[in-house]
N, C-alpha and C positions, 0 to 999 in steps of 0.2 A: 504494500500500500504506500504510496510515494506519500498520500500526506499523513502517513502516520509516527507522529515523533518516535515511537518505541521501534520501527522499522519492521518492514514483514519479514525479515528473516527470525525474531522473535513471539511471532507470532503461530509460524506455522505455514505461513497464506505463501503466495505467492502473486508478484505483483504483475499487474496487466496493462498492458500499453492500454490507452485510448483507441478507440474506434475510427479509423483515418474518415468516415463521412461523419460524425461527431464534428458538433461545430465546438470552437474552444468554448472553455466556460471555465469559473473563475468564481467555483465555491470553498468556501470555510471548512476548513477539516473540522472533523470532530475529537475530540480531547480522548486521550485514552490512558490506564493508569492502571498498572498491575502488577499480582504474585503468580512467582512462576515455580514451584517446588523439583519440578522435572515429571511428576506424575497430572498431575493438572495445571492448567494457567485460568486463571478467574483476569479478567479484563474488565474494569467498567467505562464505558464508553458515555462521554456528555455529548449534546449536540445542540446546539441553539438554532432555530428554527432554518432551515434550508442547508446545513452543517452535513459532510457527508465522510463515509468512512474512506471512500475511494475502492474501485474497483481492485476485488481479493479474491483468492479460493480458499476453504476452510482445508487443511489438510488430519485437521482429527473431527469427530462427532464432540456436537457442542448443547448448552444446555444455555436460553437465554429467560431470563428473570429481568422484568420490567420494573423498573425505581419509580418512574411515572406512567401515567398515563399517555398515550400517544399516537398517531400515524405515521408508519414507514411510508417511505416510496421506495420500493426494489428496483433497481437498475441490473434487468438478469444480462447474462453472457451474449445472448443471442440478440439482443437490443430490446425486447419486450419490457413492460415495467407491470409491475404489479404493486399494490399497498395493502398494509397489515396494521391494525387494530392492535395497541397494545394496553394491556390492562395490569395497572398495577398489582405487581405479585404475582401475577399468570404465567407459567411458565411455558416456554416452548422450547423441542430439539430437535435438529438437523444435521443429518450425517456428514461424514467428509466427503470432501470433492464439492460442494456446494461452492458456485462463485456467484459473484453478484455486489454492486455497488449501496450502499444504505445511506439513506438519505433520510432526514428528517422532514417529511414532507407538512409536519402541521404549522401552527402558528405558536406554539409554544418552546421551549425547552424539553428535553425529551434526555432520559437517560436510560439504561439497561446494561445489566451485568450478565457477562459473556462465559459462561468456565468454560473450556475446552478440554477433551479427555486422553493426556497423551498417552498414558499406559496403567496398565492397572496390574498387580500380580496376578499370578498364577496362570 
């Protein structure tokens, strides 16, 4: 993720050129801030309204928990976009290989905590 200060070699992702018919654009990263033990990373991600993670792939299955209330805009691989309702405390998970750009598509402040699951014993 180019705009992500903690760098997506930390994260797992793997970062994706822009789209060459993508016209430029010149959105706010969103803030990211984490523990990383070596068996999970918990990430919590801020965004302020229009704030975006940038285009990632997840490369573990991930478990997200919403801080606020909110709407995504998904920015998928293939250029389609979809948005997602999020409900404080509701959780949702998504396996690896998922890519897609997150966007905070509402009019507030929006935050959610990200674990991702690198390895588990046994």
């Amino acid at each position: 993720m180019a705009s992500d200060p903690q760098g997506a070699e930390g994260r797992g992702a793997v970062n994706q050129p822009p789209k060459a018919t993508e016209p430029l654009r010149c959105r706010e990263p969103a803030v990211a801030t984490q523990v990383d033990d070596g068996k999970v990373r918990v990430t919590r991600w801020d965004f302020n309204p229009g704030a975006e993670t940038g285009f990632h792939r997840h490369g573990f299955h991930y478990v997200v928990v919403p801080v606020t209330d909110g709407t995504l805009l998904i920015e998928l691989a293939d250029g389609s976009t979809t948005t997602a309702e999020l409900k404080l405390g509701v959780p949702y998970t998504r396996p690896a290989g998922v890519e897609h750009n997150v966007i905070n598509g509402g009019t507030a402040f929006l935050s959610f905590v990200e674990t991702e699951v690198l390895g588990l014993p046994g």
